[in-house]
BALUMGU-416482 format. One line per field, with one value per residue: residue number from 1; x, y, z of N, C-alpha, C in turn. Coordinates in nm, 2 decimals. Layout:
BEGIN
num	NUM; ...
n.c1	X; ...
n.c2	Y; ...
n.c3	Z; ...
ca.c1	X; ...
ca.c2	Y; ...
ca.c3	Z; ...
c.c1	X; ...
c.c2	Y; ...
c.c3	Z; ...
***
This chain:
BEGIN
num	1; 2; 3; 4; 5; 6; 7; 8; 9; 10; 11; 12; 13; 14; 15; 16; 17; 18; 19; 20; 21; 22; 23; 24; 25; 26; 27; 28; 29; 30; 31; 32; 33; 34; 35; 36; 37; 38; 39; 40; 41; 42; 43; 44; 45; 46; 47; 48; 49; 50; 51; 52; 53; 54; 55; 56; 57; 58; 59; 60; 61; 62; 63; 64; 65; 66; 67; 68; 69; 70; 71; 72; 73; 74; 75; 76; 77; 78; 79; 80; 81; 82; 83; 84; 85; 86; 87; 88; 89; 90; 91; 92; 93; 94; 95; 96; 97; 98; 99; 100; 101; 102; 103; 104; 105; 106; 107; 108; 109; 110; 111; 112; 113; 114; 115; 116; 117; 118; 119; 120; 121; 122; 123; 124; 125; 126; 127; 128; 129; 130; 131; 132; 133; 134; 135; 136; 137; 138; 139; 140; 141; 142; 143; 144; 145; 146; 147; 148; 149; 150; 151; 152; 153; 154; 155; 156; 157; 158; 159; 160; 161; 162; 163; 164; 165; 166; 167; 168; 169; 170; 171; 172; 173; 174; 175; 176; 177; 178; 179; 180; 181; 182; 183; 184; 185; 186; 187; 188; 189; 190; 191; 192; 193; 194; 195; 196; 197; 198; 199; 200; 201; 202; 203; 204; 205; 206; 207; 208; 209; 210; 211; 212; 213; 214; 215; 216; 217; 218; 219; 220; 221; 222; 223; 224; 225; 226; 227; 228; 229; 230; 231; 232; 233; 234; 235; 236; 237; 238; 239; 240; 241; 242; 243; 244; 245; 246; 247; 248; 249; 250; 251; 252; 253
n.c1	-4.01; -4.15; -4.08; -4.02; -3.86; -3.73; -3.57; -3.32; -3.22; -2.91; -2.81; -2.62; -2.67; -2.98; -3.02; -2.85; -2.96; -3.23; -3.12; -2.96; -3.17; -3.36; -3.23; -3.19; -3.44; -3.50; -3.32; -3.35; -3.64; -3.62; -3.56; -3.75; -3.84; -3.98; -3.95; -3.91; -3.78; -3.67; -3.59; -3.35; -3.18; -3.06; -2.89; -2.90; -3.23; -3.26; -3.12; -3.27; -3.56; -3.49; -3.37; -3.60; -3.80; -3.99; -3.91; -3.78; -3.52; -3.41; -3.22; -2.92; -2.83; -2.57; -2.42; -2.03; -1.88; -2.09; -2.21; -2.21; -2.24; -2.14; -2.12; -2.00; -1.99; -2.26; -2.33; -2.16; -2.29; -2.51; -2.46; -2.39; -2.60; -2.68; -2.81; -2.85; -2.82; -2.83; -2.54; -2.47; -2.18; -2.15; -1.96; -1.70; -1.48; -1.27; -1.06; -1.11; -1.21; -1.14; -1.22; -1.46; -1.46; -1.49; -1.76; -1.86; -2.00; -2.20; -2.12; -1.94; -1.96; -1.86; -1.89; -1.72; -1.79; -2.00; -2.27; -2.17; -2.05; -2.34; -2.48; -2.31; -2.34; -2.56; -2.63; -2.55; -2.60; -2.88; -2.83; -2.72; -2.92; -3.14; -3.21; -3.10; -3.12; -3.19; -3.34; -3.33; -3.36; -3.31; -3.26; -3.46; -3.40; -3.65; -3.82; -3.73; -3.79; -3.83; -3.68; -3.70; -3.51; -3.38; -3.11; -2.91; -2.98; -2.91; -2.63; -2.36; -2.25; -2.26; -2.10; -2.17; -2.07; -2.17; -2.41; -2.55; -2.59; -2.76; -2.74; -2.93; -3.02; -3.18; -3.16; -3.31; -3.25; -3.21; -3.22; -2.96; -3.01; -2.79; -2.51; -2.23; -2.05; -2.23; -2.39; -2.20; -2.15; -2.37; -2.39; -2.15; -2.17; -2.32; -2.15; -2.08; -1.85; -1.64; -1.43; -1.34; -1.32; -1.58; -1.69; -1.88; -1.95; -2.08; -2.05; -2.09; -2.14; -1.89; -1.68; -1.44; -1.10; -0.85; -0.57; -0.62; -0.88; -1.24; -1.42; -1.78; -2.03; -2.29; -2.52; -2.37; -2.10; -1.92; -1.66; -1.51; -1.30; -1.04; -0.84; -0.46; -0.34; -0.51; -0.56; -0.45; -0.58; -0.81; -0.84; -0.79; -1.02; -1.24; -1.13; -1.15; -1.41; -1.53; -1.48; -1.64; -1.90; -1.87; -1.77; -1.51; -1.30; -1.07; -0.98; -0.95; -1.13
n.c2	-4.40; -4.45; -4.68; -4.95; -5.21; -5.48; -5.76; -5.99; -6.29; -6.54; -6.83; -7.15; -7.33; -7.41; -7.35; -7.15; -6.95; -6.90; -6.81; -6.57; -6.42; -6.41; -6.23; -6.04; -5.90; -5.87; -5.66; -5.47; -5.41; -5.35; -5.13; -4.93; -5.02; -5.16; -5.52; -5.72; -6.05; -6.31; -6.63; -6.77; -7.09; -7.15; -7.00; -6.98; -6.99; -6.73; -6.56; -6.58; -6.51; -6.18; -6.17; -6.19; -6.02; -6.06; -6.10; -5.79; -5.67; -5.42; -5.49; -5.75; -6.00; -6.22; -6.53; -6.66; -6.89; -7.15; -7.42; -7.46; -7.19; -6.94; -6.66; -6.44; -6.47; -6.49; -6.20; -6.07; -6.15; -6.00; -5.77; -5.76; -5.76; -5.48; -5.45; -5.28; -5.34; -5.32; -5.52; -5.73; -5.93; -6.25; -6.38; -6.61; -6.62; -6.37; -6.41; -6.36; -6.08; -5.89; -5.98; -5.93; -5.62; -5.59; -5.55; -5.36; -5.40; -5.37; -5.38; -5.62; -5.90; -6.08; -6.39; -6.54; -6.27; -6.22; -6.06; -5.85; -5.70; -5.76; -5.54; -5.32; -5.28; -5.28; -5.03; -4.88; -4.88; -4.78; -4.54; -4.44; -4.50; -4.54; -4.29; -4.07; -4.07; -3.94; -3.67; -3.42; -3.10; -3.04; -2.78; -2.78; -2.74; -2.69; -2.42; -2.33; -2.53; -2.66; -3.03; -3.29; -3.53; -3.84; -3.88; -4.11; -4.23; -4.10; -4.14; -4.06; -3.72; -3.49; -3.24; -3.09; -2.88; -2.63; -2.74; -2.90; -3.26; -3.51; -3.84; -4.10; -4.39; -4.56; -4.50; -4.27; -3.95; -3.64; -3.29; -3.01; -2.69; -2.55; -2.52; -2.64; -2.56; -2.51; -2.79; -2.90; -2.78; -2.81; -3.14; -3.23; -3.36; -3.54; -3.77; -3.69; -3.65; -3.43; -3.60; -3.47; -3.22; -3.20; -3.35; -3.49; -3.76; -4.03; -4.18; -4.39; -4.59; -4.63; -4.91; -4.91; -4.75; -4.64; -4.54; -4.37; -4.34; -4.38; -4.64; -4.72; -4.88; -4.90; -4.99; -5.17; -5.06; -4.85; -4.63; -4.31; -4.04; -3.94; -3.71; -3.75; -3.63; -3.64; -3.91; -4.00; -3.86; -3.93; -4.19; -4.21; -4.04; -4.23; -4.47; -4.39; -4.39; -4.59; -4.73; -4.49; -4.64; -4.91; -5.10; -5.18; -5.40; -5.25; -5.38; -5.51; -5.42
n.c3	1.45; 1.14; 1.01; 0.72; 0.59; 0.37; 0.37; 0.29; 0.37; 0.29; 0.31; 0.29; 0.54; 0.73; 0.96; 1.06; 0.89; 1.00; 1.22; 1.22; 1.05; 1.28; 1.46; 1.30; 1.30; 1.59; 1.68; 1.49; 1.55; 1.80; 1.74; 1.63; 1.37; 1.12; 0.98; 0.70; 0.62; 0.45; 0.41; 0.24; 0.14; -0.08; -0.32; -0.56; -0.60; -0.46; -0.64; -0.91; -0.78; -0.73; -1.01; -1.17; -1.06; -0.87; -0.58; -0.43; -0.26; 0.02; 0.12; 0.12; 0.33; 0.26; 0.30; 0.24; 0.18; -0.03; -0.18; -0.54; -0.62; -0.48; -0.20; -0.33; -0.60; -0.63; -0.58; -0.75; -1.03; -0.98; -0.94; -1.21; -1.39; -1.32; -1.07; -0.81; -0.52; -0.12; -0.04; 0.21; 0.38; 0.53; 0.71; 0.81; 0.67; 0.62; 0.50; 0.25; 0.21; 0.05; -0.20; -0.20; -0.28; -0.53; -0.55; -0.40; -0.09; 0.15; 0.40; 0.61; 0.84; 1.05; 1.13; 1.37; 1.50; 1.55; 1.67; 1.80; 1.53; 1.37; 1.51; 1.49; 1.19; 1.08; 1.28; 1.13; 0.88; 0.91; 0.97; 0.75; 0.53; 0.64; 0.86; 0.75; 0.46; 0.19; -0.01; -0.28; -0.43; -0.80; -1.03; -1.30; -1.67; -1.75; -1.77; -1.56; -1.36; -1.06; -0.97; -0.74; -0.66; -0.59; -0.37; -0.34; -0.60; -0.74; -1.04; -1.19; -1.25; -1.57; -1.72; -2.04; -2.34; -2.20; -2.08; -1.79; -1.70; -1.57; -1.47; -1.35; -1.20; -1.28; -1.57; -1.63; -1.76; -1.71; -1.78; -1.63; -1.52; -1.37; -1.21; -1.26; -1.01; -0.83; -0.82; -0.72; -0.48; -0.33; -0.30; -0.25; 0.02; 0.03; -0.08; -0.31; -0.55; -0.72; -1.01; -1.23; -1.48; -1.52; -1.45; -1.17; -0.98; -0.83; -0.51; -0.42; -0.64; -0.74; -0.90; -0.94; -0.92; -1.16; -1.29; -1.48; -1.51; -1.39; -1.29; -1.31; -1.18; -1.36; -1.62; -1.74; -1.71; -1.68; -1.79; -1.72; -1.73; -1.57; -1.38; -1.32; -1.19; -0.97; -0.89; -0.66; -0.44; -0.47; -0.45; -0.14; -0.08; -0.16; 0.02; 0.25; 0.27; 0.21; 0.45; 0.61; 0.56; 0.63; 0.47; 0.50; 0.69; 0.89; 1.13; 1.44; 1.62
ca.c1	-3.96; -4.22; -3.98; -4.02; -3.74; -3.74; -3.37; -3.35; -3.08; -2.89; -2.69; -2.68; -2.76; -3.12; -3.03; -2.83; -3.00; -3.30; -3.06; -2.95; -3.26; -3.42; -3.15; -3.20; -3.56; -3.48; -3.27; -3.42; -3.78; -3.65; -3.50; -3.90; -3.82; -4.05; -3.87; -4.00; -3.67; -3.72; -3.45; -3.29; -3.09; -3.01; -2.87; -3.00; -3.34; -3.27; -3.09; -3.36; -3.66; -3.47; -3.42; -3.73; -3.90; -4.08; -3.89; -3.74; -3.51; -3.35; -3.03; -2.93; -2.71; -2.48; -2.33; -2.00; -1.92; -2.24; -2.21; -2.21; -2.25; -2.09; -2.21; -1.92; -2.00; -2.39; -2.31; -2.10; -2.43; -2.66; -2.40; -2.41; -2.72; -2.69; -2.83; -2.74; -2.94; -2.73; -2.51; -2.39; -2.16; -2.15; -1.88; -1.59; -1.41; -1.22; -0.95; -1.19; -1.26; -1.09; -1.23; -1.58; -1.47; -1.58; -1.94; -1.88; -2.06; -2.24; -2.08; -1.88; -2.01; -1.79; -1.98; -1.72; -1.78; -2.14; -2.39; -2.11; -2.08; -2.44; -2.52; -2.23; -2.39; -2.74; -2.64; -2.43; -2.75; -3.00; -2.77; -2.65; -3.03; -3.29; -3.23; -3.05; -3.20; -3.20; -3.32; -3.26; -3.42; -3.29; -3.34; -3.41; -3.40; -3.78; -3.88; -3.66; -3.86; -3.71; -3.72; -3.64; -3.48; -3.33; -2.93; -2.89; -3.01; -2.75; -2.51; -2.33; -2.29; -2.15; -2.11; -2.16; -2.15; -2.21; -2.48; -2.52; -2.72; -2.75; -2.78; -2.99; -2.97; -3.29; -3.13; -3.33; -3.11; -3.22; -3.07; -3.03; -3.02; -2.72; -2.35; -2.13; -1.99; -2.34; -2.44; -2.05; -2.15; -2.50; -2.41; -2.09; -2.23; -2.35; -2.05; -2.08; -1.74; -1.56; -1.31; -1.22; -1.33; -1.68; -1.78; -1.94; -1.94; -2.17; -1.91; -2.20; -2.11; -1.78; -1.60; -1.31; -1.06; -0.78; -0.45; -0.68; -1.00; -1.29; -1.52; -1.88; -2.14; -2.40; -2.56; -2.28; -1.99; -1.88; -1.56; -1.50; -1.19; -1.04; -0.70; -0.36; -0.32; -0.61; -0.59; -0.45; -0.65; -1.00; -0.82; -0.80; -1.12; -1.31; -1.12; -1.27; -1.58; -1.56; -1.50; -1.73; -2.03; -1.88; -1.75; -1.37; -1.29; -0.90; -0.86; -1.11; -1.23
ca.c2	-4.41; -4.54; -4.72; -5.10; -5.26; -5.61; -5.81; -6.16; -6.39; -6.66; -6.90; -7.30; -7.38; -7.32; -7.35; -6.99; -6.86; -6.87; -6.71; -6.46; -6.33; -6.35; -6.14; -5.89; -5.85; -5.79; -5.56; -5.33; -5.41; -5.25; -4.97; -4.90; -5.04; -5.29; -5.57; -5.87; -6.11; -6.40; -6.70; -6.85; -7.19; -7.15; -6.87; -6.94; -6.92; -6.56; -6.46; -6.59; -6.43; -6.09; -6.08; -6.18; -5.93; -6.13; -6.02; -5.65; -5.60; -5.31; -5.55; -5.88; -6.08; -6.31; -6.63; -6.64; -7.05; -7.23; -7.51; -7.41; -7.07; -6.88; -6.55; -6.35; -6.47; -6.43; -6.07; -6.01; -6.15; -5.86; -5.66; -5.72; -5.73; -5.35; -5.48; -5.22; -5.38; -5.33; -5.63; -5.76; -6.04; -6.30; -6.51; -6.63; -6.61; -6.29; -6.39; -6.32; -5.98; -5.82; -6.04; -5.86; -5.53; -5.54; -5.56; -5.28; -5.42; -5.19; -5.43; -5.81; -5.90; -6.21; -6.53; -6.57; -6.18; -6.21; -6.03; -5.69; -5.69; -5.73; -5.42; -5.21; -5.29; -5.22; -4.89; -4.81; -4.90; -4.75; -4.37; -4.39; -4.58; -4.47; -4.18; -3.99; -4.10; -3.79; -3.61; -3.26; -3.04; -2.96; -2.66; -2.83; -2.62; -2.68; -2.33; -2.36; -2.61; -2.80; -3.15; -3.39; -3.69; -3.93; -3.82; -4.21; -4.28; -4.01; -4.20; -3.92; -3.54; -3.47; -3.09; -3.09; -2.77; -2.53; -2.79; -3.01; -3.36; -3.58; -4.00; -4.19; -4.57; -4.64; -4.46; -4.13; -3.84; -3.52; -3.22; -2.93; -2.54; -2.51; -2.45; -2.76; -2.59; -2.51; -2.86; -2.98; -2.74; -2.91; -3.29; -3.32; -3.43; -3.67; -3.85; -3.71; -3.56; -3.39; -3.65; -3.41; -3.06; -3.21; -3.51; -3.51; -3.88; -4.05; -4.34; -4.57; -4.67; -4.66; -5.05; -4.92; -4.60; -4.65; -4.44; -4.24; -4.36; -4.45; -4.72; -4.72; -4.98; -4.85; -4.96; -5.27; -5.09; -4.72; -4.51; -4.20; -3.98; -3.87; -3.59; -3.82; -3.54; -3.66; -4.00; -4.05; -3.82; -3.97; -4.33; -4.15; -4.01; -4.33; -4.55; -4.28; -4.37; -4.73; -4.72; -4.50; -4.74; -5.02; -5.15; -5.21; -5.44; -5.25; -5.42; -5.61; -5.35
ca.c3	1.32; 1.08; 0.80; 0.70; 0.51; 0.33; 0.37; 0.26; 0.41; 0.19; 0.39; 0.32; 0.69; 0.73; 1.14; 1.08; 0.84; 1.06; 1.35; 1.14; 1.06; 1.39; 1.55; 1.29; 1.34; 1.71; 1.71; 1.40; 1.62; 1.92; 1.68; 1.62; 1.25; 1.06; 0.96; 0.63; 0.65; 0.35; 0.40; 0.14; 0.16; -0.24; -0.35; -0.70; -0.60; -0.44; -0.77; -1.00; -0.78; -0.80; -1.14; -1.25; -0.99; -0.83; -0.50; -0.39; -0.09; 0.05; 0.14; 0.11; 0.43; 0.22; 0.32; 0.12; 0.15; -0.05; -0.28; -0.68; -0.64; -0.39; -0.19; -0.43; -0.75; -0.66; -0.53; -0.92; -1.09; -0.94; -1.05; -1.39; -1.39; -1.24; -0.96; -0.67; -0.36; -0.05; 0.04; 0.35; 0.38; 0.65; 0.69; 0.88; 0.56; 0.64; 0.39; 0.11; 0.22; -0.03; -0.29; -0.18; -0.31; -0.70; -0.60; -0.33; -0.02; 0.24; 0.53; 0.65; 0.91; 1.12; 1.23; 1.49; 1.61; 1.48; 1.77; 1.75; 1.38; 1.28; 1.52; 1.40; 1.06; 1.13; 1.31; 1.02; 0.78; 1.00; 1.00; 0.64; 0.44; 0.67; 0.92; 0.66; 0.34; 0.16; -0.13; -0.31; -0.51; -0.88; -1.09; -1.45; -1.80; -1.78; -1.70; -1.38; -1.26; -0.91; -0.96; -0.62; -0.68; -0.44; -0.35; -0.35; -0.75; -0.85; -1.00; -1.22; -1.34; -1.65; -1.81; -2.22; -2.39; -2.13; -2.01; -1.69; -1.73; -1.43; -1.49; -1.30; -1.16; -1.36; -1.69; -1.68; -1.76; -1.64; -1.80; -1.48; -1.50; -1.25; -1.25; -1.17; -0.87; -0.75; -0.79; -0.65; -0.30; -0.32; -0.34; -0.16; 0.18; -0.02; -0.11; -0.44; -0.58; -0.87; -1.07; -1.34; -1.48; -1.62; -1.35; -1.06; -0.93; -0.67; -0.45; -0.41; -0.79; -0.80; -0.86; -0.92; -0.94; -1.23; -1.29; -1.57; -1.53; -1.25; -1.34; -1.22; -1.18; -1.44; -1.77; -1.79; -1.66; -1.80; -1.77; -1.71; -1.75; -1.39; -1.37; -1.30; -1.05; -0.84; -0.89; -0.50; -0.41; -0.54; -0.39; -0.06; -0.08; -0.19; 0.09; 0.35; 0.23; 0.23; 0.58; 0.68; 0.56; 0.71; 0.38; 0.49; 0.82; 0.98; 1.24; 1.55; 1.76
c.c1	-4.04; -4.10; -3.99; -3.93; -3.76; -3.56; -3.42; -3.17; -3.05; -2.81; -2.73; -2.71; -2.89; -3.10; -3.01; -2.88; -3.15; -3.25; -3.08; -3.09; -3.36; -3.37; -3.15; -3.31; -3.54; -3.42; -3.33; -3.59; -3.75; -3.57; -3.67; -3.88; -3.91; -3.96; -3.93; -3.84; -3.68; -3.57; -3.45; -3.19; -3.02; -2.96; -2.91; -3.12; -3.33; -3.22; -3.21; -3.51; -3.63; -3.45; -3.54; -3.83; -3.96; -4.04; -3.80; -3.69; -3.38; -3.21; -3.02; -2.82; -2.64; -2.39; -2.20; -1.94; -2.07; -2.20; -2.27; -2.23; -2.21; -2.14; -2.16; -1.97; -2.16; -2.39; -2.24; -2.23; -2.52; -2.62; -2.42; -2.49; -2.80; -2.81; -2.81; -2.81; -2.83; -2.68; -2.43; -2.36; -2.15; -2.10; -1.79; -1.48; -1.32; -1.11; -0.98; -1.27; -1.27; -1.13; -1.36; -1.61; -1.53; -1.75; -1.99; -2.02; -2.11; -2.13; -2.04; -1.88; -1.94; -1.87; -1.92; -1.69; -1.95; -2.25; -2.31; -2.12; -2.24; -2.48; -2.44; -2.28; -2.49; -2.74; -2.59; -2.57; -2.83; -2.99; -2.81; -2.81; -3.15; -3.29; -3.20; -3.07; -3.24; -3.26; -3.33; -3.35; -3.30; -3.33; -3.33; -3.41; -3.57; -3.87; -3.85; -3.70; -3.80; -3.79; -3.64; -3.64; -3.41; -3.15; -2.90; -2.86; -2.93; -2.66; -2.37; -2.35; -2.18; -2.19; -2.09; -2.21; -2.26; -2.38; -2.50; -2.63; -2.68; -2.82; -2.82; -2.99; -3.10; -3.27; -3.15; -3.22; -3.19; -3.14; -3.14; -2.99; -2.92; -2.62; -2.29; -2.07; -2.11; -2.38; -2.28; -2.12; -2.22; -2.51; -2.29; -2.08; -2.28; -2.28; -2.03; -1.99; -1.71; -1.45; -1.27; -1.34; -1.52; -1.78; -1.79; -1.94; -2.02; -2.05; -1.97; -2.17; -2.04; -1.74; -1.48; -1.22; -0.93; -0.65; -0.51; -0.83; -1.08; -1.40; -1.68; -1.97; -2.25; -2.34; -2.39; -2.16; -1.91; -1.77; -1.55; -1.34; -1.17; -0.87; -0.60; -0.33; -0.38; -0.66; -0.59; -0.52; -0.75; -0.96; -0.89; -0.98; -1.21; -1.27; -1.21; -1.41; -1.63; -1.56; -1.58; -1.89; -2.02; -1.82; -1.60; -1.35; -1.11; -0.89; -1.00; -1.14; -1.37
c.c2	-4.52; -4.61; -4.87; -5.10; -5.40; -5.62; -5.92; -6.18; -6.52; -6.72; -7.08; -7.42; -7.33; -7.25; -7.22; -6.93; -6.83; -6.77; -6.58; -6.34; -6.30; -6.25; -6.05; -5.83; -5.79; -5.67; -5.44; -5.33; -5.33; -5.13; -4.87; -4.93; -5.22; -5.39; -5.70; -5.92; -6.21; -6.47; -6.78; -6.97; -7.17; -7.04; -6.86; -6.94; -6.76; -6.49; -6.46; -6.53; -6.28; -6.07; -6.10; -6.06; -6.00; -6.07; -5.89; -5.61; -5.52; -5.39; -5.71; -5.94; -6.21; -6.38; -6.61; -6.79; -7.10; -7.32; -7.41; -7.30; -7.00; -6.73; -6.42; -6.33; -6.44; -6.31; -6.01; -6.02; -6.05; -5.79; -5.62; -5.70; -5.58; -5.37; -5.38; -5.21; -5.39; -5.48; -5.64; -5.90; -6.11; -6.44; -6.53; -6.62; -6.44; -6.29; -6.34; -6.13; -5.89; -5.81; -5.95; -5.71; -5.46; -5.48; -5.46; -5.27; -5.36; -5.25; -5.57; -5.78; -6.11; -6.30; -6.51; -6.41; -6.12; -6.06; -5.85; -5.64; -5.64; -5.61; -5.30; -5.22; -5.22; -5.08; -4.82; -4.76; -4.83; -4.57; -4.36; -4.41; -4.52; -4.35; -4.09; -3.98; -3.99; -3.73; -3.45; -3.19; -3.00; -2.87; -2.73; -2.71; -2.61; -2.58; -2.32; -2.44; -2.66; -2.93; -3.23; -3.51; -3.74; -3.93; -3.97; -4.26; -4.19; -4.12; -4.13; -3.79; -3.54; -3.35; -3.13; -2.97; -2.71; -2.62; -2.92; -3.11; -3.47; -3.73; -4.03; -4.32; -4.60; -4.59; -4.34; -4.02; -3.70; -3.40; -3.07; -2.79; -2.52; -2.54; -2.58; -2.71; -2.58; -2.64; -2.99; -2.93; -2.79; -3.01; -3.32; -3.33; -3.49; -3.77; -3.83; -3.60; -3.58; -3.48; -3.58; -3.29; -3.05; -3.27; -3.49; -3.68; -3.93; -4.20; -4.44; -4.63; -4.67; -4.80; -5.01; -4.79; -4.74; -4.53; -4.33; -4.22; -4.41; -4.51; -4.76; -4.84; -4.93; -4.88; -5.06; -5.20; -4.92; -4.63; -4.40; -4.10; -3.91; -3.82; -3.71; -3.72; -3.62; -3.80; -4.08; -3.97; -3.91; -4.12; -4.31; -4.15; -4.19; -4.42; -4.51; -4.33; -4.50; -4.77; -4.70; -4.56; -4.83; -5.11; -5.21; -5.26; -5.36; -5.32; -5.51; -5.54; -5.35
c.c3	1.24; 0.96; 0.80; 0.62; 0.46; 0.29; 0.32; 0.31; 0.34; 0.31; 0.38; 0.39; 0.68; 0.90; 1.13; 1.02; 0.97; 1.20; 1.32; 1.10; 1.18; 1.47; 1.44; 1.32; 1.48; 1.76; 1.58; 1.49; 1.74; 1.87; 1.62; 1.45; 1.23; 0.96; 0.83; 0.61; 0.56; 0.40; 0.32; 0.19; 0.04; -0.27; -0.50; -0.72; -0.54; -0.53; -0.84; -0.91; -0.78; -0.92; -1.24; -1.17; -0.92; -0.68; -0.52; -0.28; -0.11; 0.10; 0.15; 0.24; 0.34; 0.25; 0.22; 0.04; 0.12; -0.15; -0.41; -0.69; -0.48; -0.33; -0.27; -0.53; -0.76; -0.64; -0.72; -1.01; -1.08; -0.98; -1.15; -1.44; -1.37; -1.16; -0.84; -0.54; -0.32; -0.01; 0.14; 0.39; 0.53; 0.69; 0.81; 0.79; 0.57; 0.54; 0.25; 0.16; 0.10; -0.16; -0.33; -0.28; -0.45; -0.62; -0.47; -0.21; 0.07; 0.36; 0.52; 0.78; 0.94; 1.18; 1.35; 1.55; 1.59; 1.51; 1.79; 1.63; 1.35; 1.37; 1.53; 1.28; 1.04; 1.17; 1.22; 0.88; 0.81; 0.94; 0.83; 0.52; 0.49; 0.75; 0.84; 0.51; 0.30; -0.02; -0.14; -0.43; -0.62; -0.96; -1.26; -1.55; -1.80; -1.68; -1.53; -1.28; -1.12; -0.91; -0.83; -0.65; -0.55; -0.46; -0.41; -0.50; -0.84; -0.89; -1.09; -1.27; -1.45; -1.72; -1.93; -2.25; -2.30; -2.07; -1.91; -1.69; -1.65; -1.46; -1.34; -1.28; -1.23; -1.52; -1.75; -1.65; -1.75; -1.66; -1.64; -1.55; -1.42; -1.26; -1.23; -1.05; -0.79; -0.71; -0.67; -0.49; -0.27; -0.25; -0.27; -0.02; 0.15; -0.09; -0.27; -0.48; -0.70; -0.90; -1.17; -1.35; -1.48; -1.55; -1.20; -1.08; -0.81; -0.60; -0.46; -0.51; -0.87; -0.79; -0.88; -0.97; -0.99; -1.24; -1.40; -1.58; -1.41; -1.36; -1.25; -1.28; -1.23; -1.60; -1.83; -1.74; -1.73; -1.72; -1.75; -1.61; -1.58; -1.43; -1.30; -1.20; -0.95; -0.79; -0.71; -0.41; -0.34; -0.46; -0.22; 0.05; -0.05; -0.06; 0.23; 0.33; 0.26; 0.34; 0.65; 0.69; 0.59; 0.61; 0.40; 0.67; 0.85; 1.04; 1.33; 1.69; 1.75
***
């Protein structure tokens, strides 16, 4: 498996942060995976070199105790910033799990169950980011072209007047050539479902399902109308999901 990845670890021990990242290199190294690990003690230098660009990683390990900025409220910051770099918390803080959910984490990962955790994480990351990392061919209006985008950077479908136009996590909009249920049969093995007559939905960028409305992490924060029928449904659905990326701790098996 040729695939490199760049993580960065925040934590304001340097001692674990350096653990932390040695034991992930080991185990993604004997997964035949290339590993660049950056450690942070600050978490406001790891915000301010992401949003200036300067750095770029495929997931971040987040402490969530740190002096003046905590690994939550720097995790809400990327957000707003429509930030959607995988995060993975790493705490002993278990009581704050819940607190995690706005900024829909890939994984929490327990200090005191550390060396299980991070490789139920990793294998979870590995299945869901790199072995299965998928894209699809669409049929656009442009002379039926088929354009492949990345399943992932879906983040919704919306029908207007008999036509279907597909948003992007970088803003481009895409109008397609193809039916909403063609592109429903398509896309849902990709976690990407119908909330009402019009929307396709991707889960990765939902924060939050509402009694009439689901709210996604794009472009500051945008609405979108969901059936009072399907509301427990779509809860259902979405908790299923959170699960199976590792995003929700039940219980300590």
């Amino acid at each position: 498996m040729n695939k490199e990845l760049n993580f960065a670890v925040c934590d304001d021990d340097e001692i674990v942060c350096e653990a932390i990242c040695t034991k992930i290199s080991k185990i993604l190294t004997s997964c035949g995976i290339s590993v660049s690990c950056d450690k942070y003690v600050s978490p406001m230098s790891l915000y301010n070199n992401i949003k200036h660009g300067e750095r770029v990683y495929d997931a971040l390990f987040l402490d969530i105790d740190m002096p003046k900025i905590d690994g939550v409220e720097l995790a809400k910051a990327l957000r707003k910033n429509e930030n959607m770099v995988d995060i993975i918390f790493v705490s002993n803080r278990e009581d704050k799990v819940f607190e995690t959910f706005p900024v829909r984490p890939f994984g929490f990962i327990r200090k005191n169950n550390f060396t299980h955790d991070l490789k139920d994480t990793l294998r979870s990351y590995i299945n869901t980011r790199v072995t299965n990392a998928s894209c699809v061919g669409l049929k656009t209006t442009n002379n039926s072209v088929i354009r492949r985008v990345c399943v992932s950077d879906i983040v919704y479908i919306e029908s207007f007047r008999y036509k279907q136009y597909v948003y992007m996590a970088d803003g481009e909009q895409i109008e397609i050539h193809m039916t909403m249920r063609e592109l429903e049969c398509k896309l849902e093995k990709y976690d990407i479902v119908r909330v009402y007559q019009g929307y396709l939905v991707n889960l990765k960028y939902v924060q939050r399902i509402e009694r009439t409305d689901i709210l996604l992490n794009y472009k500051g924060g945008i609405s979108i109308s969901i059936s009072r029928e399907k509301v427990q449904e779509l809860k259902a659905i979405y908790l299923s999901y959170l699960r199976k990326i590792g995003a929700v701790l039940f219980d300590d098996e």
